[in-house]
C-alpha positions as CSV (number, residue, x, y, z in Angstrom):
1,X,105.6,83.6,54.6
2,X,102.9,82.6,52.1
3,X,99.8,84.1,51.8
4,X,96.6,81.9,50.3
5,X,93.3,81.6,50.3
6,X,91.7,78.9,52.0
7,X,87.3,78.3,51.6
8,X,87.6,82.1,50.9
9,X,89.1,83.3,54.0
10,X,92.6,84.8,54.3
11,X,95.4,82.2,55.8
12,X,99.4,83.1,56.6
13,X,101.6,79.6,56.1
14,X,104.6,80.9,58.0
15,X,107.0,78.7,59.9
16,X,105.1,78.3,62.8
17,X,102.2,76.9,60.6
18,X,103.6,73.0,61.5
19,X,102.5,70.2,58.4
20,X,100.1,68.8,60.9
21,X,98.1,72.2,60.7
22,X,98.3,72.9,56.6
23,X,97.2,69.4,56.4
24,X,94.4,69.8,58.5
25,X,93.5,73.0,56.5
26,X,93.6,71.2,52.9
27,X,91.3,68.0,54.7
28,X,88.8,70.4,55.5
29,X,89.0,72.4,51.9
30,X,89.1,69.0,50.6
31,X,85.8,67.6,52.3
32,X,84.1,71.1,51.4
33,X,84.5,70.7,47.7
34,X,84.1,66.6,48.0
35,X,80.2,67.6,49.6
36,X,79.6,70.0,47.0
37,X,80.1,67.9,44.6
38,X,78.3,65.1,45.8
39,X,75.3,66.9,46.2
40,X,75.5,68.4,42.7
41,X,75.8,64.9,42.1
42,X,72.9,63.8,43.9
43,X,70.7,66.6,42.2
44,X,71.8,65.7,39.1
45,X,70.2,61.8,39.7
46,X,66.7,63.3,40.7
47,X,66.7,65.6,37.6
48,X,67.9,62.3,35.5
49,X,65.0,60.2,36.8
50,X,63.1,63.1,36.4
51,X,63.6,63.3,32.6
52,X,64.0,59.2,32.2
53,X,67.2,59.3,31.5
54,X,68.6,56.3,33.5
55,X,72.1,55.9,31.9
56,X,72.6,59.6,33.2
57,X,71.0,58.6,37.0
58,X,73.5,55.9,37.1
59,X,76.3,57.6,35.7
60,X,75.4,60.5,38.3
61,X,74.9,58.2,41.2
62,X,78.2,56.7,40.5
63,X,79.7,60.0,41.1
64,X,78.2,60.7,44.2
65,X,78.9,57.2,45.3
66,X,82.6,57.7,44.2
67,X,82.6,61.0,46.0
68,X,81.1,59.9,49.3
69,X,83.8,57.4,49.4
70,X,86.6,60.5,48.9
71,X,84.6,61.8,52.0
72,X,85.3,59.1,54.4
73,X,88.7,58.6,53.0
74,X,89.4,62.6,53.6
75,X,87.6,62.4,57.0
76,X,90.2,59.6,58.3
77,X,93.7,61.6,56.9
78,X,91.7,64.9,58.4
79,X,91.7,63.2,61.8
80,X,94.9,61.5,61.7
81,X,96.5,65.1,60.8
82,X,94.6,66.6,64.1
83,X,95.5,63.6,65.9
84,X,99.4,65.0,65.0
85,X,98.7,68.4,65.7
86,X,97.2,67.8,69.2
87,X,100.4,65.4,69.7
88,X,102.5,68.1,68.4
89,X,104.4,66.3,66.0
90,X,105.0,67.4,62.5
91,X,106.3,63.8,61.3
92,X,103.6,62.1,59.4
């Protein structure tokens, strides 16, 4: 049994935790931090325009382009692992 800390809020992995569940977990950690970043990002390209620094609002756009794109990406293998877990099958 393992212990761990998930979006700070205590989580047992034992063997009845199935992969389709820990995977499920990590997508949603995953999207949480992906967001957060993203809209750092996105602050980060007002304050840039802000203080007409344009190589900085496009390097920070970039980011937050790249990041919204890690989103979507984590959104589809975050439903495909609850598609599993509602089938009940472990097997990716």
């Amino acid at each position: 049994m393992v212990k761990i800390d998930i979006m700070e809020e205590d989580v047992v992995l034992d063997g009845q935790t199935s992969e389709a569940d820990r995977a499920r977990m990590a997508a949603d950690d995953l999207q949480s931090i992906e967001e957060e970043v993203r809209r750092e990002a996105e602050a980060t390209v007002e304050d840039c325009d802000d203080e007409g620094d344009e190589q900085c609002s496009v390097e920070a756009a970039e980011t937050a382009f790249d990041f919204n794109q890690a989103q979507e990406r984590t959104g589809r293998i975050a439903d495909s692992a609850e598609d599993r877990r509602e089938s009940g099958s472990t097997q990716s």
